[in-house]
Every structure is written in structure tokens, then in C-alpha cells.
LUMNUDO-120172 format. One line per field, with one value per residue: x, y, z of N, C-alpha, C in turn; residue in one letter. Coordinates in nm, 3 decimals, padded with zeros to 5 digits, m for minus. Example, Ala and Ser with C-alpha at 12.3 -4.5 7.8 and 13.67 -1.06 7.14 Angstrom:
2
n_u	c(01.319;01.285)
n_v	c(m00.569;m00.225)
n_w	c(00.780;00.708)
ca_u	c(01.230;01.367)
ca_v	c(m00.450;m00.106)
ca_w	c(00.780;00.714)
c_u	c(01.320;01.290)
c_v	c(m00.330;00.003)
c_w	c(00.780;00.787)
residuo	c(A;S)
***
This chain:
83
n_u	c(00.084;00.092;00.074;m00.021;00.069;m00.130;m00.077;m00.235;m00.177;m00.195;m00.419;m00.476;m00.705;m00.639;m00.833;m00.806;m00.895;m01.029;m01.055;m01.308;m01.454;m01.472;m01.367;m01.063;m00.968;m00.953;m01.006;m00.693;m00.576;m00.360;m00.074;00.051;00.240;00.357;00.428;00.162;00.008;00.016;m00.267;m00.289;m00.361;m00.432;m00.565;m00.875;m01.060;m01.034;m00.884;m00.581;m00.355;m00.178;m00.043;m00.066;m00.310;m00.172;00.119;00.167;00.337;00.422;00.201;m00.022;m00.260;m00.655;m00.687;m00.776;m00.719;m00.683;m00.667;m00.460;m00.538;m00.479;m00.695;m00.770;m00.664;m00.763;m00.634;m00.787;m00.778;m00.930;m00.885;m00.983;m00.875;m00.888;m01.099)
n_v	c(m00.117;00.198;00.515;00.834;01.181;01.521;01.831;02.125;02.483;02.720;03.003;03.324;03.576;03.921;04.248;04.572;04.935;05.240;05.565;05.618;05.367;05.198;04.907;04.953;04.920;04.613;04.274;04.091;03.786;03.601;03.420;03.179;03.307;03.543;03.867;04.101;04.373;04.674;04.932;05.235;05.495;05.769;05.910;06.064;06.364;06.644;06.455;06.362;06.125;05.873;05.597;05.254;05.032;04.808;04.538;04.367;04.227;03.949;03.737;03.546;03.493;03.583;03.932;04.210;04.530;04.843;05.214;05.436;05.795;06.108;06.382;06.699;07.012;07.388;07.647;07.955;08.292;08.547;08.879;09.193;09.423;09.490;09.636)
n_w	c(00.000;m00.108;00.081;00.005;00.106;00.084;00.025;00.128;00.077;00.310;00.326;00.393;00.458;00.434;00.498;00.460;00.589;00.646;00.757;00.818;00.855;00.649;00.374;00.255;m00.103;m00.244;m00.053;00.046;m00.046;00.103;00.145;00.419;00.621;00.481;00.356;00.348;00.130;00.172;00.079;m00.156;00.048;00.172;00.342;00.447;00.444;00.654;00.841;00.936;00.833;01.011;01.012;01.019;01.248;01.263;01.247;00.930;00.819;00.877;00.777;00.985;01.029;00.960;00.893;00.994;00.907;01.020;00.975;01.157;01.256;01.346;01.417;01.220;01.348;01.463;01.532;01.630;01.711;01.795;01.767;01.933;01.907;01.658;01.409)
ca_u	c(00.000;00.122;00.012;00.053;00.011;m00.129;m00.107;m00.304;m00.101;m00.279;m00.391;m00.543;m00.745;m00.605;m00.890;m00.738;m00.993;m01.017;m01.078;m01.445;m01.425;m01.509;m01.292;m01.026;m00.918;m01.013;m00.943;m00.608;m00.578;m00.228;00.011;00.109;00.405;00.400;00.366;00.062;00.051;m00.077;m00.237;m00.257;m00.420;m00.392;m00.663;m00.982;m01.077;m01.008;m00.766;m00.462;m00.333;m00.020;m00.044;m00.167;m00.296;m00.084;00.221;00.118;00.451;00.386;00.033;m00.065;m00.410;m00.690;m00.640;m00.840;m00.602;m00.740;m00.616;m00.462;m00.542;m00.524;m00.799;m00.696;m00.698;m00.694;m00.645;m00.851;m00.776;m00.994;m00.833;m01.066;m00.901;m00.919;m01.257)
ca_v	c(00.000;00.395;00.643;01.001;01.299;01.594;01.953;02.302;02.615;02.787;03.149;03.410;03.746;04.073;04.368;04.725;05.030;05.386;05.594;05.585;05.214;05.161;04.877;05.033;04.833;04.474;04.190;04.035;03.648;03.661;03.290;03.201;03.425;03.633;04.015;04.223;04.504;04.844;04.993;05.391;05.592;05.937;05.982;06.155;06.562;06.638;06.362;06.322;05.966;05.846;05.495;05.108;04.962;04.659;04.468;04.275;04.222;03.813;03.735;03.414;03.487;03.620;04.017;04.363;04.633;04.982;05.298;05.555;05.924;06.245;06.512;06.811;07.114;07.488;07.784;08.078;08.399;08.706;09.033;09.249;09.543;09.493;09.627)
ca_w	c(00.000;m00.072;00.125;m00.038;00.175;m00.009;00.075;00.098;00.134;00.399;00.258;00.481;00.414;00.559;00.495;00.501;00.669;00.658;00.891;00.847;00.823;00.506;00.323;00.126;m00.154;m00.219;00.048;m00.009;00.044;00.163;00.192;00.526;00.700;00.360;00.402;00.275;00.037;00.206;m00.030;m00.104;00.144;00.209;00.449;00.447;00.488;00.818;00.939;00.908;00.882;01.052;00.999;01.053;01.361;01.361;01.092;00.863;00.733;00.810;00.773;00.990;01.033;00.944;00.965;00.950;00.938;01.098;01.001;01.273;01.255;01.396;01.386;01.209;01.406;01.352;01.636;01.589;01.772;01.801;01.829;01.967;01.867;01.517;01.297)
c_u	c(00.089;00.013;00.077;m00.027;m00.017;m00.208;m00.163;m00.242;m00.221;m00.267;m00.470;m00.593;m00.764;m00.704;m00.848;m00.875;m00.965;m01.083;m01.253;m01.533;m01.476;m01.384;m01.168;m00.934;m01.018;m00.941;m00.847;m00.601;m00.403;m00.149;00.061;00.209;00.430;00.360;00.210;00.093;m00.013;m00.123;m00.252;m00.348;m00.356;m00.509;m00.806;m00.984;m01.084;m00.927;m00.651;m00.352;m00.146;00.006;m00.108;m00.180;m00.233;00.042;00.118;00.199;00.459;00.267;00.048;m00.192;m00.488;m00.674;m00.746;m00.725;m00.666;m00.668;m00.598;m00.463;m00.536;m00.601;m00.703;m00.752;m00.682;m00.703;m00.737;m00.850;m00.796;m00.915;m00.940;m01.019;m00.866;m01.048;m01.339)
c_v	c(00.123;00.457;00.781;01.122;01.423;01.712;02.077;02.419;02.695;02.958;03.215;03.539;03.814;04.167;04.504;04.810;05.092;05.416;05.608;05.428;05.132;05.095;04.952;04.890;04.768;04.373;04.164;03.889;03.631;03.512;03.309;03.250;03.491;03.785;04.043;04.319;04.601;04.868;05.170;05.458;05.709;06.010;06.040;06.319;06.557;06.588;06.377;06.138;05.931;05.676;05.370;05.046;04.830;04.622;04.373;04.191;04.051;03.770;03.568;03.384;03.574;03.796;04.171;04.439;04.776;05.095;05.421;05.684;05.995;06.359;06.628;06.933;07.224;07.586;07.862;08.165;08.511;08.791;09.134;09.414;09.616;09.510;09.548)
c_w	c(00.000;m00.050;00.091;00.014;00.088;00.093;00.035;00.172;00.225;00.331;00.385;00.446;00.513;00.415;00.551;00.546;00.692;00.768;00.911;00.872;00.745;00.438;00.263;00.036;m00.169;m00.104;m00.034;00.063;m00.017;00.188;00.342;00.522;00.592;00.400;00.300;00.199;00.096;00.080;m00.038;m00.068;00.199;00.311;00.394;00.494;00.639;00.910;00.878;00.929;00.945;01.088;00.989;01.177;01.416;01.223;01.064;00.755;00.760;00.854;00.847;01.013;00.932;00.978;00.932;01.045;00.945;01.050;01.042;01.197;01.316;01.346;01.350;01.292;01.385;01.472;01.549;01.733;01.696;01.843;01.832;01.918;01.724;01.500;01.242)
residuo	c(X;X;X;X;X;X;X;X;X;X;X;X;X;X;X;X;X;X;X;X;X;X;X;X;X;X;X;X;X;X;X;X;X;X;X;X;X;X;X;X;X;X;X;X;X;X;X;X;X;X;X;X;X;X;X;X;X;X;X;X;X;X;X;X;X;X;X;X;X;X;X;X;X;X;X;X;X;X;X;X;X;X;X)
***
């Protein structure tokens, strides 16, 4: 008798997310311990993005990837003894 073992590469899908958390992109189904591709995000009006909530540089799971922002902000000073 042969016995022949036969294998399935394990794949995994990492989902990227803006800051409203709306997909961005399409899912990627990703090979075990292989990195991800970011893809290009520049933020939304108002935020400012300064990155991803986690690596994804070797994928072994399943993954949703979050991305960090800061609120934009803006001083405003009254001078009162301006017209």
C-alpha cells in the first residue's frame, strides 16, 4: 500500500480600513508568513493619517487592518481690537 500525503497552502485574508471604516481596496488572500501590500491611502478631509494599527509584514491569520489618525486642528484667535 502507498500512502501520499497531499497539501493546501494555507492562505489568509487581511482587509485594510479607513478611517471611516469603510474597506479600502479589495481583500487580499495573503500565503502564510507572507507580508501584505498596504495599499494607497492618504486619508480623508479632516484627518490626518499616521499609519496602521498593527504589521502585517507576516500574515498568519486572518487580519483587518485599521487605520490611525489624527484630527486636524486649527487655532482661531480674536483680536478684539481689530474692525
Amino acid at each position: 500500500m502507498t500512502v501520499t500525503a497531499t497539501y493546501q497552502i494555507q492562505a489568509f485574508t487581511v482587509v485594510f480600513y479607513g478611517v471611516t471604516g469603510t474597506p479600502i481596496g479589495t481583500p487580499q488572500n495573503i500565503v502564510w508568513n507572507m507580508p501584505a501590500t498596504a495599499p494607497t491611502y492618504s486619508g480623508e478631509a479632516g484627518y490626518v493619517f499616521t499609519g496602521w494599527d498593527q504589521s502585517f509584514a507576516n500574515v498568519k491569520s486572518n487580519l483587518e487592518i485599521h487605520a490611525q489618525y489624527t484630527l486636524v486642528s486649527y487655532t482661531v484667535t480674536f483680536d478684539e481690537n481689530e474692525g
